[in-house]
PDB file of N, CA, C and O in Angstrom:
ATOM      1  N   UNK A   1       0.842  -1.195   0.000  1.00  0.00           N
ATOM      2  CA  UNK A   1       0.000   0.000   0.000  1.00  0.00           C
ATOM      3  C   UNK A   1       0.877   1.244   0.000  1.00  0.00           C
ATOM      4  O   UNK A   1       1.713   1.365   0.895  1.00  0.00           O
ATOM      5  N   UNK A   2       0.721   2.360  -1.123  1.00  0.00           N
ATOM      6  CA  UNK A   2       0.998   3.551  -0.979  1.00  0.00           C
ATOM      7  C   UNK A   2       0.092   4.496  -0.580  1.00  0.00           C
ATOM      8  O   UNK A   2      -1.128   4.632  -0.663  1.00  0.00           O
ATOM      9  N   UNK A   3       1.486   5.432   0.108  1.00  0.00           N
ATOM     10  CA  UNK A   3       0.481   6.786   0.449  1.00  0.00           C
ATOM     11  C   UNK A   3       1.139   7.874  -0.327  1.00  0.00           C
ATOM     12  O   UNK A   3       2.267   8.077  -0.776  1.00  0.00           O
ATOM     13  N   UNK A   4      -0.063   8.524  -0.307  1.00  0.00           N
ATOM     14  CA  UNK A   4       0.715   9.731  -0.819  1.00  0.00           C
ATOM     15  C   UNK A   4       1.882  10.681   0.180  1.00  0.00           C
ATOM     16  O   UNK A   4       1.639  10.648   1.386  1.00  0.00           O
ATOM     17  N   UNK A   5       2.757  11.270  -0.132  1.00  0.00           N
ATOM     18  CA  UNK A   5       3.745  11.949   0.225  1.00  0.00           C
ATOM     19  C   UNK A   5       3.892  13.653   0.138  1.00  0.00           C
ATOM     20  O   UNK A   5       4.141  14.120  -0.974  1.00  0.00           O
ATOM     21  N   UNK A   6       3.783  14.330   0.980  1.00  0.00           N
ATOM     22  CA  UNK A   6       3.861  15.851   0.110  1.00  0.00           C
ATOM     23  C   UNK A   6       4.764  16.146   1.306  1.00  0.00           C
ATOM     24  O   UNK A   6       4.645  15.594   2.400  1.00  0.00           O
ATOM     25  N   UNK A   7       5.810  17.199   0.952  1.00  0.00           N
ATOM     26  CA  UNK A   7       6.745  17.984   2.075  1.00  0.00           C
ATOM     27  C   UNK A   7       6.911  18.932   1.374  1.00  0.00           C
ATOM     28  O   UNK A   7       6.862  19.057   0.150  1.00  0.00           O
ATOM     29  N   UNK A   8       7.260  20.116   2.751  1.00  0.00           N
ATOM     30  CA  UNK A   8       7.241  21.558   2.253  1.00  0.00           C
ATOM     31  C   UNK A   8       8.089  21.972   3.253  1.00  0.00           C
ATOM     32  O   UNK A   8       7.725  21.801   4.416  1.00  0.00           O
ATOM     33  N   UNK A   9       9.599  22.700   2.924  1.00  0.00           N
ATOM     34  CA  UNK A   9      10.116  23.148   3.884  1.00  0.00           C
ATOM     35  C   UNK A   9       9.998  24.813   3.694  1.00  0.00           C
ATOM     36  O   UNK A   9      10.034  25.497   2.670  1.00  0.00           O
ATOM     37  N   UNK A  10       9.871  25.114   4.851  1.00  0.00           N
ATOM     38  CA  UNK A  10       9.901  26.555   5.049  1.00  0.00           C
ATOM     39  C   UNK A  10      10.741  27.367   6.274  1.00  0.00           C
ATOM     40  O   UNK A  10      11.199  26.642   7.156  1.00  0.00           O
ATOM     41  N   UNK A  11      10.955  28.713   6.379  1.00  0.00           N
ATOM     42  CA  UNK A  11      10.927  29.159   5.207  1.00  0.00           C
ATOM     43  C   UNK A  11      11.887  28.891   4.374  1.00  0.00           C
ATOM     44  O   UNK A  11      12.823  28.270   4.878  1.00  0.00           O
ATOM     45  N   UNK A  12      12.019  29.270   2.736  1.00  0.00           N
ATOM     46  CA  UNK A  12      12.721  28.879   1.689  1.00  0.00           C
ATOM     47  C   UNK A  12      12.710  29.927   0.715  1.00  0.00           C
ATOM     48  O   UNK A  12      11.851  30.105  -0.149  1.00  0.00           O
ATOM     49  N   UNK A  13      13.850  30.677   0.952  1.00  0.00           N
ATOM     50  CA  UNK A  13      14.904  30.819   1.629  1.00  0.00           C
ATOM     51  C   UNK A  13      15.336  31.512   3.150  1.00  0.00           C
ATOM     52  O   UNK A  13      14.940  32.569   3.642  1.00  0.00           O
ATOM     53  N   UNK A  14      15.877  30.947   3.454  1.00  0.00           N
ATOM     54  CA  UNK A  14      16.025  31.191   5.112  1.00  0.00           C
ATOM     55  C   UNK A  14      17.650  31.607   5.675  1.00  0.00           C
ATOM     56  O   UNK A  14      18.700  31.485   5.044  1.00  0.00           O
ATOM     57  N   UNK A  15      17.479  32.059   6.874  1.00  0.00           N
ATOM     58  CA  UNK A  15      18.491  32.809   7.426  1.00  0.00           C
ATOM     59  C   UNK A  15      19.315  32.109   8.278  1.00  0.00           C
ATOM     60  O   UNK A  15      20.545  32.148   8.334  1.00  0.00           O
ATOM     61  N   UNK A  16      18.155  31.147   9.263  1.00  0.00           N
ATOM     62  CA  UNK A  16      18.823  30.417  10.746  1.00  0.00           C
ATOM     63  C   UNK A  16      18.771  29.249  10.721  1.00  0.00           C
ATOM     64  O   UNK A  16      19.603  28.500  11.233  1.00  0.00           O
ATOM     65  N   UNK A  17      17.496  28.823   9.947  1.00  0.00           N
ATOM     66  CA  UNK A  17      17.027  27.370  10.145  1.00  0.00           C
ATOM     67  C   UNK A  17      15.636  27.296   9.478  1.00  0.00           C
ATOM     68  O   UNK A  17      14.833  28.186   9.194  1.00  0.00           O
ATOM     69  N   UNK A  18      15.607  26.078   9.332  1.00  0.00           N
ATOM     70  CA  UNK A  18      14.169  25.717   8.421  1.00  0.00           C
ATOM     71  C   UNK A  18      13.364  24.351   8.921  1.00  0.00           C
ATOM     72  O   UNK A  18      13.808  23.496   9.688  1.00  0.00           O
ATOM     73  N   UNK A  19      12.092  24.377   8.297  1.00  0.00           N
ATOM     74  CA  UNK A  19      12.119  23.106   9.207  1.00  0.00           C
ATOM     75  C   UNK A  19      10.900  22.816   7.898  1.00  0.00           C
ATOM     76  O   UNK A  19      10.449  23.567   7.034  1.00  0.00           O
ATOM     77  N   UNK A  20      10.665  21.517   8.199  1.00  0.00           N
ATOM     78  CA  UNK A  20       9.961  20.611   7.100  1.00  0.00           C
ATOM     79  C   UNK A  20       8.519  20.206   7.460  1.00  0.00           C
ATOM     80  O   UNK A  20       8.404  19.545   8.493  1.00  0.00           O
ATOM     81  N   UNK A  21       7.066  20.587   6.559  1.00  0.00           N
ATOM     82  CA  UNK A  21       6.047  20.200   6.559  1.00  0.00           C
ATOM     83  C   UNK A  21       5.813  19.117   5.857  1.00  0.00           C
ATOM     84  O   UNK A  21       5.940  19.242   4.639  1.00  0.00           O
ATOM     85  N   UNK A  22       5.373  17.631   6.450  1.00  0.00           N
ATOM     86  CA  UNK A  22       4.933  16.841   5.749  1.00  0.00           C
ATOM     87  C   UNK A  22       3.577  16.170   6.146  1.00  0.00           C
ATOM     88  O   UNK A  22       3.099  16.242   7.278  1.00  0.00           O
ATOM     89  N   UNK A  23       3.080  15.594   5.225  1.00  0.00           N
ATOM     90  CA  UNK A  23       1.915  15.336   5.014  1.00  0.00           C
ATOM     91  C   UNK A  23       1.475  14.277   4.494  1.00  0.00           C
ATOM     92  O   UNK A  23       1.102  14.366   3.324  1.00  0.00           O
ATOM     93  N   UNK A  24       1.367  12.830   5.245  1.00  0.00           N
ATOM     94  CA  UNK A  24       1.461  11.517   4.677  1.00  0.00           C
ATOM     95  C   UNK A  24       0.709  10.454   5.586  1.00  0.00           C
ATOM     96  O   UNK A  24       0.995  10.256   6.767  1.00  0.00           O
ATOM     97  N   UNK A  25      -0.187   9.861   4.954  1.00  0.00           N
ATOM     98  CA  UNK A  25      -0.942   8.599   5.661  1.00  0.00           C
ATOM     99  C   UNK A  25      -0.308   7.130   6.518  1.00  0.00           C
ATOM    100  O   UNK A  25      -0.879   6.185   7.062  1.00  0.00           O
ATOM    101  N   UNK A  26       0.942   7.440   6.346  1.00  0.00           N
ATOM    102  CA  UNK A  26       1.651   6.315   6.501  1.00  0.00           C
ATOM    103  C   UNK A  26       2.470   6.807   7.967  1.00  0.00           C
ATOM    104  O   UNK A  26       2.649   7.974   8.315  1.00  0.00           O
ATOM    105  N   UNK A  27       2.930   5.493   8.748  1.00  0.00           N
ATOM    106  CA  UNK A  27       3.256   5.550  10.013  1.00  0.00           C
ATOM    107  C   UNK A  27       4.735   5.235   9.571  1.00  0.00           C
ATOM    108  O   UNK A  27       5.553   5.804  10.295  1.00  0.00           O
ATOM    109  N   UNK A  28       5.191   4.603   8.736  1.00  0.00           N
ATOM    110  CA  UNK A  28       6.469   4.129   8.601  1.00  0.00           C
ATOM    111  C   UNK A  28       7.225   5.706   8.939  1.00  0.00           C
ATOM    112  O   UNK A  28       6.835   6.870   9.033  1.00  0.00           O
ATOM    113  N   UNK A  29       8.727   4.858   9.071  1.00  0.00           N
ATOM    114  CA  UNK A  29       9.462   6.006   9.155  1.00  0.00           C
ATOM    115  C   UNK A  29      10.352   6.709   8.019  1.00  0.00           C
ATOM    116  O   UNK A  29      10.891   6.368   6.966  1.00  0.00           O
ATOM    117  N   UNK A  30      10.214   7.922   8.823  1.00  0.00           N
ATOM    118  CA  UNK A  30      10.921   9.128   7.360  1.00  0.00           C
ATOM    119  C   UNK A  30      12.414   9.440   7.237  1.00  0.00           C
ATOM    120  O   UNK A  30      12.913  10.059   8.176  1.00  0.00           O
ATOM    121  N   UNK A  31      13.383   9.013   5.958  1.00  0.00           N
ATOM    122  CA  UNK A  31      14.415   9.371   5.885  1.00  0.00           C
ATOM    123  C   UNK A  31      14.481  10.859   5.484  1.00  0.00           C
ATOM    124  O   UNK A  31      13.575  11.380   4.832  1.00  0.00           O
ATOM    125  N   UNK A  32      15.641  11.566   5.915  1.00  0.00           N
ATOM    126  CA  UNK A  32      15.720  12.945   5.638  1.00  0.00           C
ATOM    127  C   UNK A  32      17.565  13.063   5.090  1.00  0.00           C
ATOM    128  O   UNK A  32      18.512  12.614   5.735  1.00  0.00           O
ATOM    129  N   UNK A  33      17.611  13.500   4.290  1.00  0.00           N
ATOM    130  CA  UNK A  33      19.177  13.176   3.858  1.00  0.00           C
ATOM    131  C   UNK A  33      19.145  14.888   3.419  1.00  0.00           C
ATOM    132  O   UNK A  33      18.159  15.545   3.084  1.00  0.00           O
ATOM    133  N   UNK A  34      20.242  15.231   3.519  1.00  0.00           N
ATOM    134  CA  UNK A  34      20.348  16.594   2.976  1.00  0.00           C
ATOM    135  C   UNK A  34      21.709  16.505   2.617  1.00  0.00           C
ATOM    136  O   UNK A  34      22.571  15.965   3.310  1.00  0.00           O
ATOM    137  N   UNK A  35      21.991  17.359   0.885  1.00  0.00           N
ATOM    138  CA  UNK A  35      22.691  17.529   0.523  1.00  0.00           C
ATOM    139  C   UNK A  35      23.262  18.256   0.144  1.00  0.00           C
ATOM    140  O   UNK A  35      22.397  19.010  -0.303  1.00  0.00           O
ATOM    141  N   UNK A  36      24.730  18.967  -0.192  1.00  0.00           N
ATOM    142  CA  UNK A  36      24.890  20.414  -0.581  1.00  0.00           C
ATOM    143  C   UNK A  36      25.145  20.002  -1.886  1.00  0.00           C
ATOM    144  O   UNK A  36      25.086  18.886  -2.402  1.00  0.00           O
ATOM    145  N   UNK A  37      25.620  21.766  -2.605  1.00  0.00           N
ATOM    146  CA  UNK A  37      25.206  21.472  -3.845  1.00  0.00           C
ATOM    147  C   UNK A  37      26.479  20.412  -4.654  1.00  0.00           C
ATOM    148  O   UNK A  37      26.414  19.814  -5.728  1.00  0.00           O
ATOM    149  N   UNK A  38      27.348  20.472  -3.866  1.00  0.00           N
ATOM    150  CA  UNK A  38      28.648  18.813  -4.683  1.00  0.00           C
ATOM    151  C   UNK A  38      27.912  17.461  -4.777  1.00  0.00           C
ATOM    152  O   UNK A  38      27.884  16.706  -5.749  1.00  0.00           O
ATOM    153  N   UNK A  39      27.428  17.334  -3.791  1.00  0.00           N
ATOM    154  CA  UNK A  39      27.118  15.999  -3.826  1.00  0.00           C
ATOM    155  C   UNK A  39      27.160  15.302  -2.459  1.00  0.00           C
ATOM    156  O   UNK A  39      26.815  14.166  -2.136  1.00  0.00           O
ATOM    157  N   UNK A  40      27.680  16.306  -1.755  1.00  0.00           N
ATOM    158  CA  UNK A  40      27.997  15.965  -0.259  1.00  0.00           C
ATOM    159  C   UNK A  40      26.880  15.822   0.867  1.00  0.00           C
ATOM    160  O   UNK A  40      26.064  16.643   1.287  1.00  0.00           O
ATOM    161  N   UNK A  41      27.103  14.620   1.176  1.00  0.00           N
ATOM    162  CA  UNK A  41      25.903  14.338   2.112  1.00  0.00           C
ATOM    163  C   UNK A  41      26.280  15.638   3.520  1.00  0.00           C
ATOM    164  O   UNK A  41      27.334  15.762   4.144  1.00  0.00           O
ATOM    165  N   UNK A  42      25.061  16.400   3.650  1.00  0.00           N
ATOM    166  CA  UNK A  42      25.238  17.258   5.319  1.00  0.00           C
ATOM    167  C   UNK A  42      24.521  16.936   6.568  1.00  0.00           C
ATOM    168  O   UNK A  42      24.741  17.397   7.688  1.00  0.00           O
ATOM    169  N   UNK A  43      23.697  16.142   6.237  1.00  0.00           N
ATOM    170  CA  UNK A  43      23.068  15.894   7.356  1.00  0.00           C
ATOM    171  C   UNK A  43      21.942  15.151   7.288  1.00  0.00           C
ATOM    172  O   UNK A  43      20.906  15.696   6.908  1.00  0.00           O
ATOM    173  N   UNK A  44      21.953  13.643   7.680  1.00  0.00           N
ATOM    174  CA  UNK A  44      20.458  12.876   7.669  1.00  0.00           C
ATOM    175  C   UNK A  44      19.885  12.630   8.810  1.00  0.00           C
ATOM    176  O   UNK A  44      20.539  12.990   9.788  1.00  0.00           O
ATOM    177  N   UNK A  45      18.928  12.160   9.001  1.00  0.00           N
ATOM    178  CA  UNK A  45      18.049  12.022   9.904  1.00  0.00           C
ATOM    179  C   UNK A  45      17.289  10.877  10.292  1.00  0.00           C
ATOM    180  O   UNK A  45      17.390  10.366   9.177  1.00  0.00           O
ATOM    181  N   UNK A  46      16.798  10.269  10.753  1.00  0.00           N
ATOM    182  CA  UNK A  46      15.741   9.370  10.620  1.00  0.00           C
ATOM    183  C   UNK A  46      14.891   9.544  11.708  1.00  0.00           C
ATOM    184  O   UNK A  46      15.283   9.696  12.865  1.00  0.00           O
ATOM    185  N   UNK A  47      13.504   9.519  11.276  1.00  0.00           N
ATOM    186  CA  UNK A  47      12.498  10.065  12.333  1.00  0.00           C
ATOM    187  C   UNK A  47      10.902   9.664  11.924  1.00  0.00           C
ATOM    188  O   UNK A  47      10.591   9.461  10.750  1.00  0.00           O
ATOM    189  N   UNK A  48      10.021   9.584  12.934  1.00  0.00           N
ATOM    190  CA  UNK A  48       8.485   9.405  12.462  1.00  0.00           C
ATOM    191  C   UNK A  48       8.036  10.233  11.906  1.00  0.00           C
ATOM    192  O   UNK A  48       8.465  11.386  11.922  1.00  0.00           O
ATOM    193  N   UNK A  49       7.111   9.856  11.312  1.00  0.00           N
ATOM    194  CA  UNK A  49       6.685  10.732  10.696  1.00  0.00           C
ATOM    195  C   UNK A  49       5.938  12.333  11.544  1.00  0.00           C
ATOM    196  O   UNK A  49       5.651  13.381  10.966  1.00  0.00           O
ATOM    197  N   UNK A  50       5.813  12.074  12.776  1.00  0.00           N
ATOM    198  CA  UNK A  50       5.277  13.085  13.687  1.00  0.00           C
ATOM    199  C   UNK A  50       6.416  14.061  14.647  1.00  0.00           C
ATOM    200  O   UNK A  50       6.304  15.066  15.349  1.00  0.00           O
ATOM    201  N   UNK A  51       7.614  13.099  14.217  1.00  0.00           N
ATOM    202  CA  UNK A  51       9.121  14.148  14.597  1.00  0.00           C
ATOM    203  C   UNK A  51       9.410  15.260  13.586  1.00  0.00           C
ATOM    204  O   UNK A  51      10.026  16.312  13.760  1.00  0.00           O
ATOM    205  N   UNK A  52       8.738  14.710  12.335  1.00  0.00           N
ATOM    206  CA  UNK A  52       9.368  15.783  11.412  1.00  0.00           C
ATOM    207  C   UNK A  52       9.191  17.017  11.695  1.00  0.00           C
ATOM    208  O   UNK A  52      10.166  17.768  11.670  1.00  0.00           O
ATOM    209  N   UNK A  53       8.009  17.466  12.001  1.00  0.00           N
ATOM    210  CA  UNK A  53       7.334  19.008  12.300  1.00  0.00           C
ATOM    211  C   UNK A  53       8.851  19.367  13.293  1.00  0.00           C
ATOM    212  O   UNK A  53       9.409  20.447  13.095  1.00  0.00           O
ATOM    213  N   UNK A  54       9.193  18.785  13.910  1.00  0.00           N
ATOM    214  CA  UNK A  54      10.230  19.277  15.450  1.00  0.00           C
ATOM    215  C   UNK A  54      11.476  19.315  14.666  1.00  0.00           C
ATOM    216  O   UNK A  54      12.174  20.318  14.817  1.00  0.00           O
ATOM    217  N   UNK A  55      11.779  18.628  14.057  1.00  0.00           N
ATOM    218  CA  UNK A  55      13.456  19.336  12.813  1.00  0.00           C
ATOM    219  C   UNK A  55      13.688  20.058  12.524  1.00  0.00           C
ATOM    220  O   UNK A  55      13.393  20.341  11.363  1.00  0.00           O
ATOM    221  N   UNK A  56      14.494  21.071  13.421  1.00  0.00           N
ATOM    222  CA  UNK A  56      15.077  21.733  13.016  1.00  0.00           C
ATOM    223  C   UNK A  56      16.389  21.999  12.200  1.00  0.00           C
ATOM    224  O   UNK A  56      17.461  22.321  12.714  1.00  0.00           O
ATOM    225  N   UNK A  57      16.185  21.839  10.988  1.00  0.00           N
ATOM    226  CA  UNK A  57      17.529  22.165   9.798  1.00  0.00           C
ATOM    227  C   UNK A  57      18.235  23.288   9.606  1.00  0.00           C
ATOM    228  O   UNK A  57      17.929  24.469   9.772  1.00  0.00           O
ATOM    229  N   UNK A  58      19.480  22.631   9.137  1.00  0.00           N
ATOM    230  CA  UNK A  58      20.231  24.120   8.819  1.00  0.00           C
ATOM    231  C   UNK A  58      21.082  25.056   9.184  1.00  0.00           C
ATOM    232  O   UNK A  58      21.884  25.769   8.581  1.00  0.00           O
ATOM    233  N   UNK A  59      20.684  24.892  10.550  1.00  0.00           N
ATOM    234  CA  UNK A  59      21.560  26.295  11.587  1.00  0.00           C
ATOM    235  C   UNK A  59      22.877  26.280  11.341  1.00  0.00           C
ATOM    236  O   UNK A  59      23.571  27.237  11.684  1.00  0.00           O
ATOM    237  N   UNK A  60      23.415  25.169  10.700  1.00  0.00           N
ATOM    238  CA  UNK A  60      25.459  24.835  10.858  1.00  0.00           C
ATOM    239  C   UNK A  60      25.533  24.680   9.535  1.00  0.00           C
ATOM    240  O   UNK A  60      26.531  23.990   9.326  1.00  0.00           O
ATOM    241  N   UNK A  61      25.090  24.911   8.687  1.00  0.00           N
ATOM    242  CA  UNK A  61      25.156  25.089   7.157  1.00  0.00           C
ATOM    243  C   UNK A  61      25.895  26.315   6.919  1.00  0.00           C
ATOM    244  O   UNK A  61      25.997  26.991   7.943  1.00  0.00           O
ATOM    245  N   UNK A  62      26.455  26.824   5.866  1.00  0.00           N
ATOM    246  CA  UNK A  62      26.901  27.839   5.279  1.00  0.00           C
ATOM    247  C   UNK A  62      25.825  28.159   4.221  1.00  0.00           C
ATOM    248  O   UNK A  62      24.900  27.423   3.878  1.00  0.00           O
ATOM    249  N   UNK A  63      26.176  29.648   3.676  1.00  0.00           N
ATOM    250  CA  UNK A  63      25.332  29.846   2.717  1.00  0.00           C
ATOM    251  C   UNK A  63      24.933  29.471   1.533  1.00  0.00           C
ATOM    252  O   UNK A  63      25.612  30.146   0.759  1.00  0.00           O
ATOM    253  N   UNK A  64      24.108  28.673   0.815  1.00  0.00           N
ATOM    254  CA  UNK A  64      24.325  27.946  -0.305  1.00  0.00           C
ATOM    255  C   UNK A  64      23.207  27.368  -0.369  1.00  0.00           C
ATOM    256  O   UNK A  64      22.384  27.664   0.498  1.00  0.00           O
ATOM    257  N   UNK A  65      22.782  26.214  -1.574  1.00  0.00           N
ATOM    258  CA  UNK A  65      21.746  25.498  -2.082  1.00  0.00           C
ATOM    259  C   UNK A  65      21.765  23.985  -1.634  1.00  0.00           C
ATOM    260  O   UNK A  65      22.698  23.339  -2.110  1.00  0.00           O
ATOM    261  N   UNK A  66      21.029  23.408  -0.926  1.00  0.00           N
ATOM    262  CA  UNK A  66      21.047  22.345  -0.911  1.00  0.00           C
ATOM    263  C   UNK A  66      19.752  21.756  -1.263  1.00  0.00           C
ATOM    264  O   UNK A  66      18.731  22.374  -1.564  1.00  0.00           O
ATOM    265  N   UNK A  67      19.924  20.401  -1.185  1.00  0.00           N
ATOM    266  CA  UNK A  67      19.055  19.436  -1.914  1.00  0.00           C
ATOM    267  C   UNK A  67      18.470  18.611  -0.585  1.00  0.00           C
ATOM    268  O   UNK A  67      19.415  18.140   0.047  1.00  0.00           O
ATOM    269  N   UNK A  68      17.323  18.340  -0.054  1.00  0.00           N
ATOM    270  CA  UNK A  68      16.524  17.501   0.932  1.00  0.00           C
ATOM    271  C   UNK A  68      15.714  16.561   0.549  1.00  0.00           C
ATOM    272  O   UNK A  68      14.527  16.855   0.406  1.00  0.00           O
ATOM    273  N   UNK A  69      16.064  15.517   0.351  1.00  0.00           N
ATOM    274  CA  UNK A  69      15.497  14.363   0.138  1.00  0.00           C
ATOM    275  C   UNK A  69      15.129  13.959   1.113  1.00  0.00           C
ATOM    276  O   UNK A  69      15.772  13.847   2.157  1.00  0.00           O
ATOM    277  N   UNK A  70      13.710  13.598   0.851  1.00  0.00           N
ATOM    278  CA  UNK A  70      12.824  12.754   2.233  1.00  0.00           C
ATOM    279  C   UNK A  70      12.140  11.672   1.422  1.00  0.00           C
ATOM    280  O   UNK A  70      11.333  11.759   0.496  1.00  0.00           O
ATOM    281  N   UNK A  71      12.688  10.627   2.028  1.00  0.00           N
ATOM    282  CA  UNK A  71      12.102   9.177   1.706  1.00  0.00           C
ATOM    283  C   UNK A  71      11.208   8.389   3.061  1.00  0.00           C
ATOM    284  O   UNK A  71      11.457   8.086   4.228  1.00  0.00           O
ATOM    285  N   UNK A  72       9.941   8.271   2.032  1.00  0.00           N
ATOM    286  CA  UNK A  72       9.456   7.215   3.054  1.00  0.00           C
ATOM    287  C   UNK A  72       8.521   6.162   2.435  1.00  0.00           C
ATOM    288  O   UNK A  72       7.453   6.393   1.868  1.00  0.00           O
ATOM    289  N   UNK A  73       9.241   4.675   2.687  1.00  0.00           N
ATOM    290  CA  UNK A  73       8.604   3.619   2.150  1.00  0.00           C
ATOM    291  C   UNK A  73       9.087   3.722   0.644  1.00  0.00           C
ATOM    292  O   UNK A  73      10.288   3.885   0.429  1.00  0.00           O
ATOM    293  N   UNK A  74       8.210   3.632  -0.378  1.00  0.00           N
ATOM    294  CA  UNK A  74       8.886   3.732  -1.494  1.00  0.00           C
ATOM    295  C   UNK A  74       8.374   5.000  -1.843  1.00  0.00           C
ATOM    296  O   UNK A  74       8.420   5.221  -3.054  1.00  0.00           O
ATOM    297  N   UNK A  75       8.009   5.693  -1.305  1.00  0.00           N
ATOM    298  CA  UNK A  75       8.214   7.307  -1.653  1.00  0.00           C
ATOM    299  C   UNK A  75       9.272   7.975  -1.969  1.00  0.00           C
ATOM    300  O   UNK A  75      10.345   7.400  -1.781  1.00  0.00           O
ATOM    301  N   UNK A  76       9.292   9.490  -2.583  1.00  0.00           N
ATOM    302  CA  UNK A  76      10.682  10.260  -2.270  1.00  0.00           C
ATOM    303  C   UNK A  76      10.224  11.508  -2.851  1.00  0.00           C
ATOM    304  O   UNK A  76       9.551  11.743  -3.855  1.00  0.00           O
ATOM    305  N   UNK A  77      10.805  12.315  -1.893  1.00  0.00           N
ATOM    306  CA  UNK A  77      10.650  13.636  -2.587  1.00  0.00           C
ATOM    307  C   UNK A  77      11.851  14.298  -2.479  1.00  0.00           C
ATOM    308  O   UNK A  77      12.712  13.916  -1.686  1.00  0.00           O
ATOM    309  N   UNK A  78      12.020  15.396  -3.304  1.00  0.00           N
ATOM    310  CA  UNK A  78      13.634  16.134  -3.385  1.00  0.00           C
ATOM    311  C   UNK A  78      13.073  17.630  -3.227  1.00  0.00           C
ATOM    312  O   UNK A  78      11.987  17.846  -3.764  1.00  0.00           O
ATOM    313  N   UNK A  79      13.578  18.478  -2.681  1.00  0.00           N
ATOM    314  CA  UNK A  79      13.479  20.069  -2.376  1.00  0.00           C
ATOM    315  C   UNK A  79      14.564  20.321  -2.547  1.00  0.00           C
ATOM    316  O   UNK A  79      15.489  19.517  -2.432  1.00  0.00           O
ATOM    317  N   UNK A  80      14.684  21.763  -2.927  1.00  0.00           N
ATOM    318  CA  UNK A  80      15.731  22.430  -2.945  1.00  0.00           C
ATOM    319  C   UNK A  80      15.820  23.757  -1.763  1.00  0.00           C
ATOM    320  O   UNK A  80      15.205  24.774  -2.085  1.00  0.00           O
ATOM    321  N   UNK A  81      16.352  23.765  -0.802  1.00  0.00           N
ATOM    322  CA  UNK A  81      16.653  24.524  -0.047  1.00  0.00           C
ATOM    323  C   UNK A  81      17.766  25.569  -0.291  1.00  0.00           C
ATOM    324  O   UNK A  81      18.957  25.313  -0.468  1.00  0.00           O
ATOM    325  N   UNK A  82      16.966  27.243  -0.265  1.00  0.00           N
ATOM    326  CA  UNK A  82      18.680  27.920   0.106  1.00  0.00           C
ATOM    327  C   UNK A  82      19.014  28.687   1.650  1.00  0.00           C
ATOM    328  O   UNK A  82      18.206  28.953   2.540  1.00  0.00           O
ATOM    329  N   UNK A  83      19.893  28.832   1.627  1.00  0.00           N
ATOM    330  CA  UNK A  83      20.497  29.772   3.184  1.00  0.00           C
ATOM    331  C   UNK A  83      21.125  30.958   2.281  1.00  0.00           C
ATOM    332  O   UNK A  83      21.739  31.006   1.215  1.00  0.00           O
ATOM    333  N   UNK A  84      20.733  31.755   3.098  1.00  0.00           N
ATOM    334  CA  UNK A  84      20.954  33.230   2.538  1.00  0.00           C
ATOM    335  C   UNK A  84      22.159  33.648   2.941  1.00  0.00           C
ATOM    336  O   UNK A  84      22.559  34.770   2.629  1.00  0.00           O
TER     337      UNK A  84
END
């Protein structure tokens, strides 16, 4: 069984930190991988789906574009995040 998947991080673009809205029928748990713009993994996560709202991202980042992939189950979604 799939569910649908939607995430929204805000705000985007941000100054201190950002944090991630998601929105999904499913209890399994959520990967969060974040990447800068090389290719370099910065920071993953793993969490329920009801931790996500409480993630706070970002704060130890430098300024730049990264990429947030959140997988859950055979879901995936990719965002692009910037820090100002």
């Amino acid at each position: 069984m799939s569910s649908d998947l939607k995430v929204q991080a805000y705000p985007n673009p941000y100054a201190e930190s950002f944090k991630l809205n998601l929105t999904t029928s499913s209890e399994d748990k959520v990967n969060v991988l974040i990447y800068d713009m090389t290719g370099k993994l910065v920071d993953q996560r793993e969490v329920t789906p009801t931790e996500v709202s409480e993630l706070q991202v970002g704060d130890r980042y430098p300024s730049g574009v990264y990429n947030v992939i959140v997988t859950q189950g055979e879901n995936t979604k990719t965002l692009r995040v910037i820090k100002r």
